[in-house]
N, C-alpha and C positions, 0 to 999 in steps of 0.2 A: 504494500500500500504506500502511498506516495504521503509525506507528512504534512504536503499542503493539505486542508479538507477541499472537500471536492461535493459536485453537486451528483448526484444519481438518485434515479426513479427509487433505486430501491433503499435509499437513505433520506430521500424529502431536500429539499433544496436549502442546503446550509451555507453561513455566510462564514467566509474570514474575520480574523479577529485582529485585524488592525492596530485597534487603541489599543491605549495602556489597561492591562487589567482592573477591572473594579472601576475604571471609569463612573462618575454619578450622573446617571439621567434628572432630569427634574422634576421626577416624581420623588427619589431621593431627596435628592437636594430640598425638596420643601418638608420631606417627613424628617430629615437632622436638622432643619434649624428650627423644629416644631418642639425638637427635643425627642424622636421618638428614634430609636435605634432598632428596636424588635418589638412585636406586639406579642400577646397575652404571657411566654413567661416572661419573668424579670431578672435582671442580672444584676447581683450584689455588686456594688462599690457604683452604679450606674445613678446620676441624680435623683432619680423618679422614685428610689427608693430612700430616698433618707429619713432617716426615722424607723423605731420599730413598728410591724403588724400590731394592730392588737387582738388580742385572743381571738382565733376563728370559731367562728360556732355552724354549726353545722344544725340547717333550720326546714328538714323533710322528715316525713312521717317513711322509715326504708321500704322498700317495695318486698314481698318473699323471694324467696329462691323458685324457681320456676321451671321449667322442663316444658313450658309452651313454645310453638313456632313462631313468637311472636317479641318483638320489644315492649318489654314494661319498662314505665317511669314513675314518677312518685304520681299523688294526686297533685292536682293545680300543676302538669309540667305538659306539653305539647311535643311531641318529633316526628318529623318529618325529612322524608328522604329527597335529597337534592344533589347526587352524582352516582349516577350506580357502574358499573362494568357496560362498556357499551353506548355509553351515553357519550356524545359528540363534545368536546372540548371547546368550540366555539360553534360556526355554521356551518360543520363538516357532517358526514352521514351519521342517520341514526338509526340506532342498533335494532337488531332483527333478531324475531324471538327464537328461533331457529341454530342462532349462532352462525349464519351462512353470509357473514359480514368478510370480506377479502383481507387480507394482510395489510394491503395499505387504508381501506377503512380504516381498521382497528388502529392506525400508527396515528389517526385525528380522533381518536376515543380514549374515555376511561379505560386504562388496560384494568387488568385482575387482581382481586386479593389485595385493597386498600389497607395500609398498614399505617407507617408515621406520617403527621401531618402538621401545619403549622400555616397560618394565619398571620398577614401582613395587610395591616391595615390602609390603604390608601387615602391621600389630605382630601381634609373638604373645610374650608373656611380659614386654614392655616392649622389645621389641627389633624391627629389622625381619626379616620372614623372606623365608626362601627357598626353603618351598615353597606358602607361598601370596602372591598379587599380581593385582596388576590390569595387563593391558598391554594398551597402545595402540598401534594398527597403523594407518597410514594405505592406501588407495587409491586407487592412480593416475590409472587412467584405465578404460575399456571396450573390450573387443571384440566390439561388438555382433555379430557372424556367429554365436557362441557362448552371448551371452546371451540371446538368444531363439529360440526352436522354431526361427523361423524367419527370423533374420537379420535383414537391414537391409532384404528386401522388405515391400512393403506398411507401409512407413513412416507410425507411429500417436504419437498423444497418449500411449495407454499405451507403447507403446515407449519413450518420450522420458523420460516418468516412471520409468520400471523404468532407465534407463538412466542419471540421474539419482543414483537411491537405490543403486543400484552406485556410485556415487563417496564420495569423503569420508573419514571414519576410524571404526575399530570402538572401541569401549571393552569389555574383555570382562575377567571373572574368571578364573584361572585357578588351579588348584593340584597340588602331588606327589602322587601317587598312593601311592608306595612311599618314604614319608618315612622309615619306620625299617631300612630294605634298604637295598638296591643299584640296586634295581630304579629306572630311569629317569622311570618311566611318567608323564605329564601329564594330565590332564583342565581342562575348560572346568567352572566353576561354573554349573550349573543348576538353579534358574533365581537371578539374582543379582539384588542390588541395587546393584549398578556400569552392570550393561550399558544400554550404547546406542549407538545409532548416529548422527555428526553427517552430513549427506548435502549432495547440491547444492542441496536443500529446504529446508537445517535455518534461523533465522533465525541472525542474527551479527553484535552490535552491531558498529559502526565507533568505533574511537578513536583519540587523537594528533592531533596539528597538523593534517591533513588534514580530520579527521572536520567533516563538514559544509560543507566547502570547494564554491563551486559545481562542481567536475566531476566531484564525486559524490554529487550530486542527480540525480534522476532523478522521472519522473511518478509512479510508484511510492511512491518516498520523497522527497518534496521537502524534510526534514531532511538527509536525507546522514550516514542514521547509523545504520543497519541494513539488511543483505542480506540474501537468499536465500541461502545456500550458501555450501560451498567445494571448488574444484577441483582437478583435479593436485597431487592431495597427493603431492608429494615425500619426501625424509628428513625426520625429524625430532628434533628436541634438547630436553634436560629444563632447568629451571629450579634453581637452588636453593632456590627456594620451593615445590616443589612441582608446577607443572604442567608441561603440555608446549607445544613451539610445531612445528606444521606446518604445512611451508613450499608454497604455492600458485607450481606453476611453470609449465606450456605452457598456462596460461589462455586465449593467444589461440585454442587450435583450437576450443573453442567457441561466436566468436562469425562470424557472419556478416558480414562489413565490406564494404566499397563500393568500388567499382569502382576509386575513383582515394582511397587512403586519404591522412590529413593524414599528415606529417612525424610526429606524436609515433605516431602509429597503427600507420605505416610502421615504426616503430625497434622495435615492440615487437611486429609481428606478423601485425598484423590483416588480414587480406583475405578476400578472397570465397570464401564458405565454407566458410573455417576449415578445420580438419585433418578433415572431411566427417562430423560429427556428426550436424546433420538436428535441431539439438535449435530451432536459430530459426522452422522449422516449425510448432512447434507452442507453443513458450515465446516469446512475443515478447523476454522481455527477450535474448537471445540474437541479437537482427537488430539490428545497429547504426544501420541508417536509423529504427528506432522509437525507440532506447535510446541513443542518442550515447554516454553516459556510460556507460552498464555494465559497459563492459570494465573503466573503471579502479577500479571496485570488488571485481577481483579481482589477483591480483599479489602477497598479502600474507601476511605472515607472522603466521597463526591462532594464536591461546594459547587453552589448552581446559584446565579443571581436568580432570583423570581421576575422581578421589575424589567428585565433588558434581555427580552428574548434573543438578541446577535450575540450574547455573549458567551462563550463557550464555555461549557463545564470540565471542572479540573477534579482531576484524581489527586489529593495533597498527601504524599508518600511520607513527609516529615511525622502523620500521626499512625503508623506502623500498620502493616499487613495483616490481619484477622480475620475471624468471624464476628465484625463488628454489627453490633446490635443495636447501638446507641450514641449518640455525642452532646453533651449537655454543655455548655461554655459560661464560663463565669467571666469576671476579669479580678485579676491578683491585686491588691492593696497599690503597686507601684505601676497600675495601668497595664500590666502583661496578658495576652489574654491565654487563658486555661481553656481546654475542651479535656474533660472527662471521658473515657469512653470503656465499655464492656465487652468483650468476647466470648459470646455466645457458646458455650460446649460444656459437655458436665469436665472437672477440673482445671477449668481454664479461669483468669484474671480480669484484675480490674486496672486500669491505665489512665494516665495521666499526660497531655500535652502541655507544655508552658513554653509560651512565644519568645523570642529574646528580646524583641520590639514591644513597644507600647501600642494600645492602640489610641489613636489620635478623631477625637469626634469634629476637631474644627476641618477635619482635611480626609475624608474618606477614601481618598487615591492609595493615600500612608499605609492605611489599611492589609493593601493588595497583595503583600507577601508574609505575614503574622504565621501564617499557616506553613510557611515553609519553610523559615529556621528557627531553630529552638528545640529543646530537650522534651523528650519523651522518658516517660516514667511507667513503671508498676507496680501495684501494692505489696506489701508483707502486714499481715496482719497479727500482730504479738497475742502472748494468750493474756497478755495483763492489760488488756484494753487499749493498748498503745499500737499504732502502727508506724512503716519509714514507706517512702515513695523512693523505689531504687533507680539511678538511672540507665537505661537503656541508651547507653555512649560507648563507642568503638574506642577499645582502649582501656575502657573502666570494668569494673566487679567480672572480670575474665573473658569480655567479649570483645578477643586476641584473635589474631591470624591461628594459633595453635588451636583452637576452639572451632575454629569454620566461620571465624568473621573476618574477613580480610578490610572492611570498610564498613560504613557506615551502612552504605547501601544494604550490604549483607544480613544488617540487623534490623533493618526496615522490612524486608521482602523475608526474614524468617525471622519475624518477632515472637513469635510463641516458644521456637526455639532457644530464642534470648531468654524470655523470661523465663524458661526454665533455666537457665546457668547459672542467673541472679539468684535466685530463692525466692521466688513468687509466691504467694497464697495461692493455690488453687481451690477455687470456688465451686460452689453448688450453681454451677449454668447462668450467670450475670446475663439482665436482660437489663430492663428500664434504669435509668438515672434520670434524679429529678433534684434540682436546685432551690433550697429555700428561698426567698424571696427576700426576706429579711435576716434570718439568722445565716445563712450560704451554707447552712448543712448540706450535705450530698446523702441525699437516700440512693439505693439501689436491690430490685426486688431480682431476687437468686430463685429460680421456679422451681427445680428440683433436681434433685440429683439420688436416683432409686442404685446407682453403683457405689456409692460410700459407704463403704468398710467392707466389701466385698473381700476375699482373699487376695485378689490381684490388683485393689486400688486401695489408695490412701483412706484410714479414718478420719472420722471425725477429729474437728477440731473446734477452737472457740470460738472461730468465726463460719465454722459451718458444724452445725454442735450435733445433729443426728445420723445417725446409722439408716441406711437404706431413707434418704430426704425425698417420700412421695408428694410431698404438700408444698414446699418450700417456705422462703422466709425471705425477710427484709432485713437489711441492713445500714446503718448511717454514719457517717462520719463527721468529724469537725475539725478542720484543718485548724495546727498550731496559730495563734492569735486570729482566728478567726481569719486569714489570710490564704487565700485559694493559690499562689504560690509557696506554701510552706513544704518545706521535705519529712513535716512529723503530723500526724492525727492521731486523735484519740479517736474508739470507736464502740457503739454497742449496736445489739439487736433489735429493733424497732417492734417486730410481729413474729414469733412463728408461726406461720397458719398451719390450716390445719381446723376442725374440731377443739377447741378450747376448753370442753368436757372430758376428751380422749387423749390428746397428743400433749406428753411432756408435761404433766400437772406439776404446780410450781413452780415453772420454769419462769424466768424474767422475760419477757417479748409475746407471752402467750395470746391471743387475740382477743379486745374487749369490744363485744357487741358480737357483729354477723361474721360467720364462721365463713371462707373462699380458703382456695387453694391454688395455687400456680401461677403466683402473681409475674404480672410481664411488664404488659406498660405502666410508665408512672407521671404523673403531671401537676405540679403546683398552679393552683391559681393565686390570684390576686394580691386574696387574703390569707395565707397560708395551709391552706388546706391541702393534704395532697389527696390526690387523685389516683385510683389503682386500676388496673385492669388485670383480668386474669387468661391463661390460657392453658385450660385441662385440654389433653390431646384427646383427639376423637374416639382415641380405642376404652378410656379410663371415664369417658364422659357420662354420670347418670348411671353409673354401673358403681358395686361392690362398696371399697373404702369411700367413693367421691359421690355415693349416690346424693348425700344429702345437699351436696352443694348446688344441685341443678346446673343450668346451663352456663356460659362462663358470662360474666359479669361485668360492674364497673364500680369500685365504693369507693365513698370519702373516706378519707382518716382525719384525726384531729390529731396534729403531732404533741403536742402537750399534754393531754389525758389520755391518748391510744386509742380514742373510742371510734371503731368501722361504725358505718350503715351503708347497705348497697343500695346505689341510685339506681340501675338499671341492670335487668337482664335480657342476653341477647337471641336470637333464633335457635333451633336445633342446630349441632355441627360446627357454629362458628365459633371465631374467636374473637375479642373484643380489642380494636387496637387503635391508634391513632387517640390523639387528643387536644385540642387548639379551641381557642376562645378570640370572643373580639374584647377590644379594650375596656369596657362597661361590665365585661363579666353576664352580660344577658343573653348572649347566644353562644351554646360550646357545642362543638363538631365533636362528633368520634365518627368511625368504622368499623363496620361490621365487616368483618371477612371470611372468609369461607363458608357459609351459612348451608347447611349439607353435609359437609365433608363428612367421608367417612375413614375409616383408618386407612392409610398407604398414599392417601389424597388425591387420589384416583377416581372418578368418577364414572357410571356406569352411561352411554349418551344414550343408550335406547331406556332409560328409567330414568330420568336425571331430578324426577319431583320427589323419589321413594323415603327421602327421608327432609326434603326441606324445599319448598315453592315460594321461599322468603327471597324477596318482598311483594313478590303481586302478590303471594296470602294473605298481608295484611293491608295493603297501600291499595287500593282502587285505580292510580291514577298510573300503577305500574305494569306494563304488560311481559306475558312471558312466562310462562311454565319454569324456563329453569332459575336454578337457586344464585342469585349477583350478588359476588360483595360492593359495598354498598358505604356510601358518608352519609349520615345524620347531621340533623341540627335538633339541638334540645334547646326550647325555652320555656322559662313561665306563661302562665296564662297572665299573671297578672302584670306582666313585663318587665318585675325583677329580675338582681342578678342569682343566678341557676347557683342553685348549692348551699343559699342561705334561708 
């Protein structure tokens, strides 16, 4: 591949990138001198925060646990669906109930499996509002049984491309309907000039220490500095400056690897084909016998302007190669900015980036490279409450040419590798991080890990305290003086979920109020409240240990008293993910994703209703037998803000 971008049918017509990175359009430009650098969370040490929250109270009667095909909310609460799978991005085609929408349809729609999401309010009057915005929604992955007529037989080049332009993140307009009511209602801007779609197509400069390193060169790009695509869009997290970063996590299911894979190949996944995509069939880069390197061009954690469609999305290498799950960004006491982030796997860490640059609000250009030098860190978590943030530095705590790190690069492109050298905490499966608002605690919900204290893996420890973890648990930290650059926290356990009758009686963190299990995503509002989402897998759902929990969920917590109540429960099948609000706190997005699914996430296309017709079974105004994940908007009836 040629490392100019280039225009082709089957990529959509993409523009060079000329300017200087992070250039500010003047939509920016009015939302920084408004004072607003990110909408609904908030970033410690940022003005808009000064001063402490005061106590959050948490002001709904909770909904029950539930095992209907349908979304519950409290009373006096309204939701309604406003992006499903298939749903046209601006005034491109709309979706067909059939699933018989072509590959370049689907590259101007909703792709599949709505996961992290985030909310960027656009000026109106000199200020940012809050009924109109742009938000950005990542997806996951695909279930092809669903996405084509006809499944995964007769497995095709266009299959592979439709399958494809299903992944990636949407960028979509949206706005209030009923701005001077009560009235809730949502619509998508059509047709906009925000929208688009980045896909597993789109191109995506490489940058940071890595970029250009030989093991991610490729025949393709023998620079090592531009991809195809990005996958497994996980959660994702906002900037102070404006963009978003979505985090690429089970990368490996789509590639095809070899029979007997290397050690780094091995640590991170790759085997013989992959989680059964079918995409090396027809994509070579996808078959690791053609492509050695490919896989390690994915792994990474994308920053994508929302506001400035020409501008190309960057793979930022400085914050290490994983199965990242998440990116939460603070900034450190002396203006440095920090992004937090998780790797998804049962014994895998938690991580830490700190910028060496400040970030600068009077001059957003300054911005433009934060993300590409500076130190990379990983947790160790002491048994006496104390943890260190070790660094991930070529050269230091034995990540030596003698070790398999010749450079920096090395420790970028096999950072799990790294942190095992340093002495990392391996965790029970790091999914969500969420940032307090006020106090800059760092929560992070650990979903489970059923292999701990197995014969052949590590016990229990203090910061993952049970043997065989079906339930998971939370965990918090607080950086030495309250300073999100510090290399010391102190740290406890927030929740162990679980039954609070059954599991661990006595234990400190045990859960007060409603009993969930498998906490994933996580989201602070406003007022300090956080926000959970759960994700019991399809095969444990409603069944045995997890019956009681119903279908998977969304609770408040109150960090000061510990006390859940669940706001919402979701369809049969799905999982509950994404979380974004507008600045008022009166309208909060989630997604509903995979609403069906059954175990192996495979779907059957001649039955595709047998276990979930959500949402035309509950929405009227939705058509189509098969099961779409799908965004919400939840608000009050009375047009308060949601949660109190």
């Amino acid at each position: 591949m040629n490392d100019d971008l280039i225009d082709s049918p089957a990529l959509g017509s993409r523009s060079p990138d000329p300017a200087p990175a992070f250039a500010v359009n003047p939509v920016r430009r009015r939302l920084l001198q408004a004072g607003v650098v990110s909408a609904g969370l908030a970033f410690p040490g940022i003005a808009a925060l000064a001063g402490a929250l005061g106590q959050p109270r948490i002001g709904f009667k909770p909904v029950a646990a539930s095992s209907e095909d349908r979304v519950q909310v409290p009373d006096g609460y309204l939701v309604q669906v406003v992006y499903a799978w298939g749903d046209p991005i601006s005034d491109g085609p709309a979706f067909k109930a059939d699933a018989s929408n072509g590959a370049f349809e689907q590259a101007e729609q909703a792709g599949m499996h709505h996961d992290g999401m985030h909310f960027f309010p656009l000026p109106e009057d000199g200020k940012p509002s809050s009924a109109r915005g742009v938000l950005c929604i990542n997806h996951e992955y695909t279930d092809d049984g669903l996405l084509h007529p006809g499944g995964v037989a007769d497995w095709s080049h266009a299959k592979t491309v439709k399958s494809q332009n299903a992944h990636g993140v949407s960028v979509v307009e949206i706005e209030h309907i009923g701005r001077k009511g009560q009235d809730g209602r949502w619509q998508l801007v059509r047709p906009s000039a925000y929208a688009r779609r980045i896909t597993a197509r789109t191109p995506i400069r490489i940058s940071g220490p890595a970029a250009g390193a030989p093991a991610l060169r490729t025949q393709g790009d023998r620079r090592g500095n531009v991809v195809f695509g990005t996958v497994s869009n996980c959660a994702m997290g906002a900037t102070p400056w404006g963009t978003v970063l979505t985090c690429e996590e089970n990368f490996d299911a789509y590639f095809n690897g070899p029979e007997k894979p290397t050690p780094e190949q091995k640590r991170y996944g790759i085997r013989e084909q992959g989680g059964g995509y079918r995409w090396h069939e027809h994509d070579s880069r996808f078959d690791v016998a053609t492509e050695p390197n490919e896989a390690n061009r994915f792994g990474w954690v994308v920053e994508i302007d929302p506001l400035n469609r020409t501008k190309v999305p960057v793979k930022r290498t400085a914050l290490g190669r994983l199965k990242h799950e998440s990116a939460a960004v603070a900034l450190a006491g002396d203006g440095r900015a920090v992004v937090y982030m998780s790797d998804d796997g049962p014994f895998e860490s938690l991580y830490k980036y700190v910028s060496r640059e400040r970030f600068d609000g009077k001059n957003p250009a300054a911005n433009a490279n934060l993300l590409d030098d500076g130190t990379l860190y990983v947790a160790r978590f002491g048994d006496d409450g104390q943890g260190q943030w070790l660094a991930l530095e070529h050269g230091q705590n034995g990540l030596v040419a003698a070790n398999g790190f010749a450079e920096q690069a090395d420790v970028l492109v096999n950072t799990r590798l790294a942190a095992d050298r340093v002495g990392a905490t391996k965790m029970d499966r790091p999914e969500g991080i969420a940032i307090h608002p006020a106090s800059g605690e760092v929560y992070c919900s650990l979903t489970r890990n059923s292999r701990r204290g197995l014969a052949d893996a590590p016990g229990p420890d203090a910061a993952n305290p049970r043997a065989a973890n079906l339930f998971g648990h939370i965990v918090r930290w607080r950086e030495n003086g309250g300073d999100a650059g510090a290399k010391d926290f102190s740290w406890d356990i927030f929740a162990l979920c679980g039954d609070p009758q059954h599991a661990d009686p006595g234990k400190r963190g045990n859960v007060k109020g409603d009993a969930f299990a498998n906490p994933d995503g996580l989201g602070f509002d406003r007022d300090g409240r956080l926000w959970i989402q759960t994700d019991v897998s399809a095969g444990t759902l409603n069944a045995g240990d997890y019956a009681r929990f119903g279908n998977n969920q969304m609770l408040v917590a109150d960090p000061a008293s510990g006390e859940i109540r669940r706001f919402l429960s979701g369809p049969n099948g799905c999982e509950i993910t994404g979380i974004a609000r507008t600045p008022d706190g009166r309208s909060l997005f989630v997604n509903i994703q995979h609403p069906g699914e059954r175990p192996g996430g495979r779907s059957d296309p001649a039955a595709p209703t047998a276990n979930s017709a959500w949402p035309a079974s509950q929405f009227a105004e939705i058509t189509g037998g098969r099961p779409r994940s799908a965004t919400l908007v939840v608000t009050r009836r009375d047009g308060g803000v949601v949660g109190t």
